[in-house]
C-alpha positions in Angstrom: -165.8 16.7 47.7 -163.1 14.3 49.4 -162.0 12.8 45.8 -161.5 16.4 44.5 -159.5 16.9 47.6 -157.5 13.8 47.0 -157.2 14.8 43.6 -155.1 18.0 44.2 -153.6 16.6 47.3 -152.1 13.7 46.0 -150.0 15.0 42.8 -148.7 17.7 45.3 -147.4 15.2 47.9 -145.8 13.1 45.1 -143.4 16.0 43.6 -142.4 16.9 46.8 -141.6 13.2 48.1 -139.6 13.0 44.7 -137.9 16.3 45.9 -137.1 15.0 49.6 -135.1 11.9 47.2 -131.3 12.4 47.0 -129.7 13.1 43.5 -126.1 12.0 43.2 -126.1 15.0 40.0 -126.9 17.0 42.6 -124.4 15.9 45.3 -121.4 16.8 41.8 -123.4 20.3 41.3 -123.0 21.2 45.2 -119.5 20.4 45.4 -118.6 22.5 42.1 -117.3 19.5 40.0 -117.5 20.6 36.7 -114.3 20.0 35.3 -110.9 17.5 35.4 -109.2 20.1 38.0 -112.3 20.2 40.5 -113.7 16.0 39.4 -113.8 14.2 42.9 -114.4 10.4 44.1 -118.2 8.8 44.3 -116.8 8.5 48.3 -115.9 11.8 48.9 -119.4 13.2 48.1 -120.9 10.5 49.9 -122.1 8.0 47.1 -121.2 4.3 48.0 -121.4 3.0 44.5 -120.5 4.2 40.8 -124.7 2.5 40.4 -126.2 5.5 41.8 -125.2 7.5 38.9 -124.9 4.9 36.1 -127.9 6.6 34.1 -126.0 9.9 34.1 -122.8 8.4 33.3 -124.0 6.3 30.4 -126.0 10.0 29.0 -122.3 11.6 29.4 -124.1 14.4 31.9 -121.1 13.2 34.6 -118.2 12.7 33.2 -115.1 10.0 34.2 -111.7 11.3 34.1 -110.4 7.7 34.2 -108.7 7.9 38.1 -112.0 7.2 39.9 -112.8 10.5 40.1 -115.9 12.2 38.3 -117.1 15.5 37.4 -120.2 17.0 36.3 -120.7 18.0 32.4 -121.9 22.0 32.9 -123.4 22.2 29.4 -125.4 19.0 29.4 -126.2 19.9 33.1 -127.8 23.3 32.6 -129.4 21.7 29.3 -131.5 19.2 31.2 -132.6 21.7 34.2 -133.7 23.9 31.3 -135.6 20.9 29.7 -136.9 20.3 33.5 -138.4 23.3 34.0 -139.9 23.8 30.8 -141.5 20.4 31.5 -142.9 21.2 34.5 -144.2 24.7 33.7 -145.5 22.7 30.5 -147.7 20.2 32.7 -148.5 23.0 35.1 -150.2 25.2 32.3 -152.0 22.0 31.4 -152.8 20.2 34.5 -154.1 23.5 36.8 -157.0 24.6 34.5 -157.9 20.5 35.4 -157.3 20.8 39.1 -159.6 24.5 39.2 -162.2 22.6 37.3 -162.1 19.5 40.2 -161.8 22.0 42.7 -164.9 24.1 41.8 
């Protein structure tokens, strides 16, 4: 019973730890950069280095104007938190008949 336990518990624990993580996407959606007029500095949002965010950059989901200052694509953005969530709704369908069968 403890490894069935385990089982279910330890998934769970992992998405939210990689919740509690800090996205620097996030830190462009929460100040509303989405466009040349509203783009703002790495430093300003609290991001020490142009690193944290290289990944996005090099996919074009944030965007350099070319002055420093970076905004958020809205199109690619809303794009990949559809993909998301269709992944996770995708691997929830799958993975809970699993966890009821462990857990009965």
């Amino acid at each position: 019973m403890p490894f069935r336990i385990g089982a279910v518990a330890y998934p769970i624990g992992l998405l939210l730890l990689a919740r509690k993580l800090p996205s620097p996407v996030a830190a462009f959606r929460k100040a509303s950069a989405y466009s040349v007029e509203t783009a703002r500095k790495p430093a300003s949002l609290g991001l020490t280095g142009a690193w944290l965010f290289e990944g996005a950059l090099k996919s074009g989901l944030v965007v350099a104007t070319g002055d420093g200052r970076y905004y958020l694509d809205p199109v690619k953005d809303r794009a990949r938190r559809k993909r998301f969530w269709a992944a996770a709704i995708g691997v929830m369908l799958v993975t809970t008949p699993v966890v009821m069968w462990l857990a009965f």
